[in-house]
C-alpha positions in Angstrom: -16.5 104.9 202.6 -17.8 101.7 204.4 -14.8 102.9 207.1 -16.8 106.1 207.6 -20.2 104.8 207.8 -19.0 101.9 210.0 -17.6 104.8 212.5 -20.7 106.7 212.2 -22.7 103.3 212.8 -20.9 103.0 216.4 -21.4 106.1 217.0 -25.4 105.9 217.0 -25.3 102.4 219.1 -22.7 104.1 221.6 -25.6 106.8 222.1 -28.5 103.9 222.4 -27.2 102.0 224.8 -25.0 104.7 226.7 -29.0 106.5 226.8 -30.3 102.7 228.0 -27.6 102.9 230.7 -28.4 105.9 232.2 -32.5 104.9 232.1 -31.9 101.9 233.8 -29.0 103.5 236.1 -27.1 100.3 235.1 -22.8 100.5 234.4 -22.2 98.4 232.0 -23.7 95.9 229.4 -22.6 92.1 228.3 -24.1 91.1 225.0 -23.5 87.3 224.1 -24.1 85.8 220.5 -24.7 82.5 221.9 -23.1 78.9 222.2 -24.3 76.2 219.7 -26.7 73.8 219.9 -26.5 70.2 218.7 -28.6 67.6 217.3 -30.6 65.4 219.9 -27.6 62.7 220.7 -25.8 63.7 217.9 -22.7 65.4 218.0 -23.4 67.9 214.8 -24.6 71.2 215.3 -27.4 73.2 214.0 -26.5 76.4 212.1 -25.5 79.3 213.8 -26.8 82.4 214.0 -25.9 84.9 215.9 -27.7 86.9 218.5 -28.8 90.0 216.5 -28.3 92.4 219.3 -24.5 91.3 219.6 -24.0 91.1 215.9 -25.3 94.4 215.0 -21.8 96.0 216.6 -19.3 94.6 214.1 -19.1 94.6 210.3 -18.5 90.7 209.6 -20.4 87.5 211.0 -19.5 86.5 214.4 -19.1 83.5 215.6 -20.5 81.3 218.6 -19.4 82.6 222.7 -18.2 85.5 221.5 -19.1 88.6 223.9 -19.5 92.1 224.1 -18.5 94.4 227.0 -20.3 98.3 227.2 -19.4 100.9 229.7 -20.0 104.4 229.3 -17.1 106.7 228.3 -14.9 103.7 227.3 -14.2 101.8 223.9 -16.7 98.8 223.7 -15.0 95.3 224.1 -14.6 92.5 222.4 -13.8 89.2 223.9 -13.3 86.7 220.9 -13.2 83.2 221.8 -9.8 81.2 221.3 -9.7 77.1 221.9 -7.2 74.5 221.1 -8.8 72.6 218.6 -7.5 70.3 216.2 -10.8 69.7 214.8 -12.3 72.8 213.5 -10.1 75.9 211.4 -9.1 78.0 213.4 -11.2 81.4 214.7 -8.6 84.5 214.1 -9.5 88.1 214.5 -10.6 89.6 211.4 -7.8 92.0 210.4 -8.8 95.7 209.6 -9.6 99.3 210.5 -13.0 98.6 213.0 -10.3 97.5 215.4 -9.4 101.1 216.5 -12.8 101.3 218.0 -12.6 98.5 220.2 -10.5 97.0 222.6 -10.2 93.3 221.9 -9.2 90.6 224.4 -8.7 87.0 223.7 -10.4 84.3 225.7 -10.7 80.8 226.7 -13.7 79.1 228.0 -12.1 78.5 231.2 -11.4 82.5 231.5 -13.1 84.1 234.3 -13.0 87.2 232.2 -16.6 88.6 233.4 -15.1 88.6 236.8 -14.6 91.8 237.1 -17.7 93.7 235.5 -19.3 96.7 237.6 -21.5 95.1 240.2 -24.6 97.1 238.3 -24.4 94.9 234.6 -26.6 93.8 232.4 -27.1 91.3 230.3 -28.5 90.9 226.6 -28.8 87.8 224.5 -28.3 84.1 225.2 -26.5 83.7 228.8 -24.5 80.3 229.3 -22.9 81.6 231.8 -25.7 82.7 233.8 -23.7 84.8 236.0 -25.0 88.1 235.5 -28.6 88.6 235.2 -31.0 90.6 232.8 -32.7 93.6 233.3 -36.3 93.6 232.9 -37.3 95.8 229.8 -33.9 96.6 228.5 -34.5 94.2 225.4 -37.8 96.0 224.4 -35.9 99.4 225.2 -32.8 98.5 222.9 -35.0 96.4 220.0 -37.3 99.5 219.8 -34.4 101.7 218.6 -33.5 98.7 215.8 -36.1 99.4 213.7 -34.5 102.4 211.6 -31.4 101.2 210.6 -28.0 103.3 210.0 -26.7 104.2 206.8 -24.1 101.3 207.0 -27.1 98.9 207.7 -29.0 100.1 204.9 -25.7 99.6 202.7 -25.5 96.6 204.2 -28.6 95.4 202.7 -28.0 97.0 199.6 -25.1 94.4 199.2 -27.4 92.1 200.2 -30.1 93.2 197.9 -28.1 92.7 194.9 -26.8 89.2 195.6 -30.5 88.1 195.9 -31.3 89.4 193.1 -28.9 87.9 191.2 -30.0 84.6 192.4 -33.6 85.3 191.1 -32.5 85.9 187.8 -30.8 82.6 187.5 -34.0 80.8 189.1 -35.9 82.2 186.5 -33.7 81.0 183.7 -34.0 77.6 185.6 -37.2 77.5 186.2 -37.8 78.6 182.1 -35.1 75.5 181.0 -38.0 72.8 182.7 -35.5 72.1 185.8 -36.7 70.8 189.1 -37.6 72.9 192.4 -34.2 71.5 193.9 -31.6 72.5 190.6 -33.6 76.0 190.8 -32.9 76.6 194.2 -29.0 75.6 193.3 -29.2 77.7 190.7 -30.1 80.8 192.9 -27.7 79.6 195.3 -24.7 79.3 193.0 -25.7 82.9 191.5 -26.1 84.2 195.2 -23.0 83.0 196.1 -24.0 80.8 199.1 -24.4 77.7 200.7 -27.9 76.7 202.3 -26.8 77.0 206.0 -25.9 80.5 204.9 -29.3 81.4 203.5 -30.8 84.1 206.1 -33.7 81.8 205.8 -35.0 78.7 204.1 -34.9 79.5 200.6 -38.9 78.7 199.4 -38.8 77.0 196.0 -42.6 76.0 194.4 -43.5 74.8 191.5 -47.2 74.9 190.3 -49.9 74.4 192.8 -47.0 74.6 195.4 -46.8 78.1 194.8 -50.1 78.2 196.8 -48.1 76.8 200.0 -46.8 79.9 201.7 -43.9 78.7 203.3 -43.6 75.4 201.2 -40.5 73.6 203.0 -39.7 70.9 200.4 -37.6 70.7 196.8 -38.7 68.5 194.4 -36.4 66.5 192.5 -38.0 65.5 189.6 -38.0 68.3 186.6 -40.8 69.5 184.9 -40.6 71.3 181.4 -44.5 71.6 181.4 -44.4 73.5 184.9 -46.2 76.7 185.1 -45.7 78.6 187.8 -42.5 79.2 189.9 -42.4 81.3 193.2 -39.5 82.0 194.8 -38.8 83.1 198.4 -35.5 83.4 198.9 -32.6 86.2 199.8 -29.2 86.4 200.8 -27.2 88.4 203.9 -24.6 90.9 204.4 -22.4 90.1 207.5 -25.8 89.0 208.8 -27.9 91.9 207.2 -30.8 90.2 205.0 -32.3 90.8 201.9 -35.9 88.7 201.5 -37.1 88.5 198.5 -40.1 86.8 196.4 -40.9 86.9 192.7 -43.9 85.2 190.6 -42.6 83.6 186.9 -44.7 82.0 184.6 -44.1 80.5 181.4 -46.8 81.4 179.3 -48.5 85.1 178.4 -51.7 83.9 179.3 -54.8 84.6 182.3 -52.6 84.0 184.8 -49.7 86.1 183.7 -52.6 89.3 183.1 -53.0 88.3 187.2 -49.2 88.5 187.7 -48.9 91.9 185.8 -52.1 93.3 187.7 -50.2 92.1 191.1 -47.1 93.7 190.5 -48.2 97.2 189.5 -49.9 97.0 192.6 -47.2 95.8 194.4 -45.4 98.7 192.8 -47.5 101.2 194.2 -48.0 99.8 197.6 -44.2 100.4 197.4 -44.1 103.8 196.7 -46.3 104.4 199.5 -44.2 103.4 202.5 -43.4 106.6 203.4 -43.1 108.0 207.3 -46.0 108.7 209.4 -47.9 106.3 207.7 -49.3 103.4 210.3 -48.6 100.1 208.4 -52.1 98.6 209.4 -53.1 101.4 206.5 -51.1 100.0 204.6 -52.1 96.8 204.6 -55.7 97.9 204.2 -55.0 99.3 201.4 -53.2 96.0 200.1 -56.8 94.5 201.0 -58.6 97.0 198.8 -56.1 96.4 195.7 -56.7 92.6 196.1 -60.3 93.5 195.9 -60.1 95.4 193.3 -58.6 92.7 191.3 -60.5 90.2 191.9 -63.3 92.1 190.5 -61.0 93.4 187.2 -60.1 89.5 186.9 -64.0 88.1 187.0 -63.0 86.1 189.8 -65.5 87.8 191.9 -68.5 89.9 190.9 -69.1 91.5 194.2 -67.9 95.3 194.3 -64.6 96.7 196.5 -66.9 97.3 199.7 -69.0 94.0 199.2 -65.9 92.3 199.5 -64.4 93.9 202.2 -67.6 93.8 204.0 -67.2 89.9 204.0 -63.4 89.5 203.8 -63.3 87.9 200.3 -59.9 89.2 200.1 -58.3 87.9 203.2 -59.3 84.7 201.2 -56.9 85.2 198.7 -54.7 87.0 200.6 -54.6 85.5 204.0 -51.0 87.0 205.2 -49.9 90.4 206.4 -48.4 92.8 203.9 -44.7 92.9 205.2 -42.4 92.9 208.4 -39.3 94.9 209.3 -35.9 93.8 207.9 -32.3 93.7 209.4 -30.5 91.2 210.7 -33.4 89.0 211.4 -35.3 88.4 208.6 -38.9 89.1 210.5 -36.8 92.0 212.6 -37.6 92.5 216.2 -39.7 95.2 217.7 -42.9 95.2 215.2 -45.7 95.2 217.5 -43.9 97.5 219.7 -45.1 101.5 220.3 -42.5 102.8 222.7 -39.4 101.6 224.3 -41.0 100.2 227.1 -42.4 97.5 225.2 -46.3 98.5 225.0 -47.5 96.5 222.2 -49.8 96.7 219.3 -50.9 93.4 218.8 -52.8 92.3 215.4 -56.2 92.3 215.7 -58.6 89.6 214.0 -59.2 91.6 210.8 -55.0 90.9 210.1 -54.2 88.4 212.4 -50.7 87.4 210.9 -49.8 91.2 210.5 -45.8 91.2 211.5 -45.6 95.2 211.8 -48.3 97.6 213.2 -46.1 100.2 214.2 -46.0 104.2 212.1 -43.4 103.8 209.8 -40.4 105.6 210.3 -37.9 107.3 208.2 -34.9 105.0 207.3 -37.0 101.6 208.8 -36.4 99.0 206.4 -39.3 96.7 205.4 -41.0 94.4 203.5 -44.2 94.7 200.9 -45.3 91.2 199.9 -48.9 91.4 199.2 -49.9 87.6 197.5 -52.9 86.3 195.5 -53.2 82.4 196.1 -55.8 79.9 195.2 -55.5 77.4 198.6 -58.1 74.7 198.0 -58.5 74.8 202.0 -59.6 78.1 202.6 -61.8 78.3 198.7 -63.0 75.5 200.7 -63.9 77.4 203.6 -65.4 80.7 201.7 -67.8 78.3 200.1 -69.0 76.8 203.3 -69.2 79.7 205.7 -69.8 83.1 203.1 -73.1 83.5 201.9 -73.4 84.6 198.5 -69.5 85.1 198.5 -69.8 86.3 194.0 -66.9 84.7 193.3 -66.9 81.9 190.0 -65.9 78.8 191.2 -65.0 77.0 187.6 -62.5 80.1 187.5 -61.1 79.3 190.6 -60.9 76.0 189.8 -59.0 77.0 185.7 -56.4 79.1 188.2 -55.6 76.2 191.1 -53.3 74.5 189.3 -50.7 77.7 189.2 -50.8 77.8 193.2 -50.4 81.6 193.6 -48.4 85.0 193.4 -46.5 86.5 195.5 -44.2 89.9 195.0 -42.0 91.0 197.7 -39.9 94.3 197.4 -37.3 95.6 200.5 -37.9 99.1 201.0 -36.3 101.7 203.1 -38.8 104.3 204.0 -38.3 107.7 203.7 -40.2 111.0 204.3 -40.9 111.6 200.6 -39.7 108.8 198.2 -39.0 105.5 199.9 -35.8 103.5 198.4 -36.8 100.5 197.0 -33.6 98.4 197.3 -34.9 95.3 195.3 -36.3 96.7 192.1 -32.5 99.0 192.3 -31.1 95.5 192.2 -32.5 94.2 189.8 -32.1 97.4 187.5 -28.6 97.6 188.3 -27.8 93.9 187.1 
């Protein structure tokens, strides 16, 4: 099965960039996943991760200065990097059926293997060699086209899907045991089946007011059996495809759970409305109206829907856009993009960290994270600057000690009923 949907995968790239050939009256393309990088006079490398564009062609990770060769009409190409080294394992081919769709060559460094390309090539991704030069507006062309994945990405991500949720569950029993931030994130880890280096980002682990720190870097060491809150940000990959997921856990059935449950019936519905031809700036109004409405349910403010919209109360509480694309970068390229020639639709002030305003798409893959956090900084900055702002201040202050919510689903969109692949994970465990 993954055979088949990996044949019909290649088939839909061939057909992109075959298409972004003939627009650009170009012969072939060279796609490059990159060289590492090291630390400043050091001689340890940062984590690699390879350049998306390059990595999207084959069905396990690749590697640094590996390269891709396109021309029209023939089997793509893969030149795989070989090196004598005695101090790293070695780099063989991965063995399998994909390799009847390519024709693989084996290269040194030293090769001058580009040589002989088509006088008319183009380049995508990072370029160490610097030989052959880009073409303006092929990258917006070709990350345009990313945004609605295959069926073998969206499997992909299924995998994905499931191993993240499987680290959740175990951070929740962690985080319920009194451990601290650091043994719950190796928790999820361990259940995930990963290292760190091989999260697809920086797993976020916070306890308490932390939680109100949306992309708190650090993990505590010392445990906490009194802790209140735990949010966790965190997902795992599939040969580079990402699953990004957040869940909210508290320990006791009290206010702040009846906030939690309000949030994720929302969450549930914003969900079910990711459906194609909707423009995702609706959609994160409607997040905006939903937090509104439950601040005014909760007593945290008195002022009505439109009186808080009207003065952007919500964006208070909720000061992040509703979601982003999803493949194999984890904030996926191409979200501000309305055509293939790269005319964008930038965020305006109303949402200005909005990651996606583009119309949704059948079989796009994205995020809904919509978040309710009490940040002493911007309570801080409602009080000073909004005029009769209705919101109870001593209740603010009862709920700053649990930092925040924030639910985050992965959904695939579809025409009717969108496929939410986290809350499948999680049912499915």
């Amino acid at each position: 099965m993954l055979t088949a949907l990996y044949q019909e995968h290649l088939s839909v790239l061939t057909t992109r960039y075959n298409n972004a050939m003939t627009h650009f009256g170009i012969d072939a393309i060279v796609l490059s996943t990159g060289e590492k990088s090291y630390y400043f006079q050091d001689d340890h490398t940062h984590p690699f991760h390879a350049y998306s564009g390059t990595q999207q062609w084959l069905p396990f990770l690749l590697g640094a200065e590996t390269y891709l060769i396109l021309r029209a009409g023939q089997k793509p190409t893969l030149v795989w990097p070989v090196r004598d080294d005695f101090w790293h394992a070695s780099n063989p081919v991965p063995s399998g059926d994909w390799q009847k769709a390519w024709n693989i060559t084996l290269a040194k460094k030293s090769d001058k293997w580009f040589a002989s390309l088509p006088s008319k090539t183009a380049w995508l991704g990072p370029n160490p060699l610097a030989t052959i030069a880009p073409y303006d507006g092929l990258k917006a062309y070709i990350d345009f086209s990313k945004a609605v994945k295959t069926p073998f990405e969206i499997q992909a991500m299924r995998q994905a899907s499931m191993r993240g949720a499987r680290g959740h569950v175990a951070a929740k029993e962690a985080f319920l045991a009194g451990m601290s931030e650091l043994d719950i994130h190796l928790a999820f880890l361990q259940a995930s089946q990963q290292t760190a280096a091989q999260e697809p980002y920086p797993g976020i682990v916070g306890l308490n007011e932390h939680a109100a720190v949306l992309h708190y870097e650090h993990k505590a060491i010392e445990s906490s059996a009194t802790s209140r809150t735990l949010l966790i940000d965190a997902g795992a990959s599939e040969h580079g495809y990402a699953s990004d997921i957040t869940r909210t856990f508290v320990r006791h059935d009290d206010d702040f759970n009846a906030l939690l449950n309000t949030m994720n019936k929302m969450e549930q519905a914003l969900c079910q409305s990711a459906t194609s031809g909707l423009a995702f700036r609706d959609l994160h109004q409607e997040a905006l109206i939903g937090i509104a409405g439950l601040l005014h349910e909760h007593k945290i403010c008195s002022l009505s829907v439109e009186e808080q919209l009207a003065k952007s109360i919500p964006q208070i509480f909720f000061p992040h856009g509703l979601g982003h694309l999803l493949g194999l970068q984890v904030h996926d390229v191409g979200g501000h993009q309305i055509d293939q020639a790269g005319t964008l639709n930038l965020p305006d002030d109303k949402a200005p960290f909005l990651r996606l305003t583009r119309t949704l798409e059948e079989n796009m893959v994205i995020t809904i994270e919509p978040g309710l956090y009490f940040i002493p900084m911007l309570i801080e900055k409602m009080k000073a600057e909004i005029a009769n702002h209705g919101c109870d201040l001593s209740k603010i202050e009862h709920f700053m000690p649990y930092g925040g919510i924030r639910i985050e689903d992965n959904v695939v969109v579809k025409n009717d009923q969108p496929e939410n692949l986290t809350r499948i994970a999680f049912n499915n465990l």
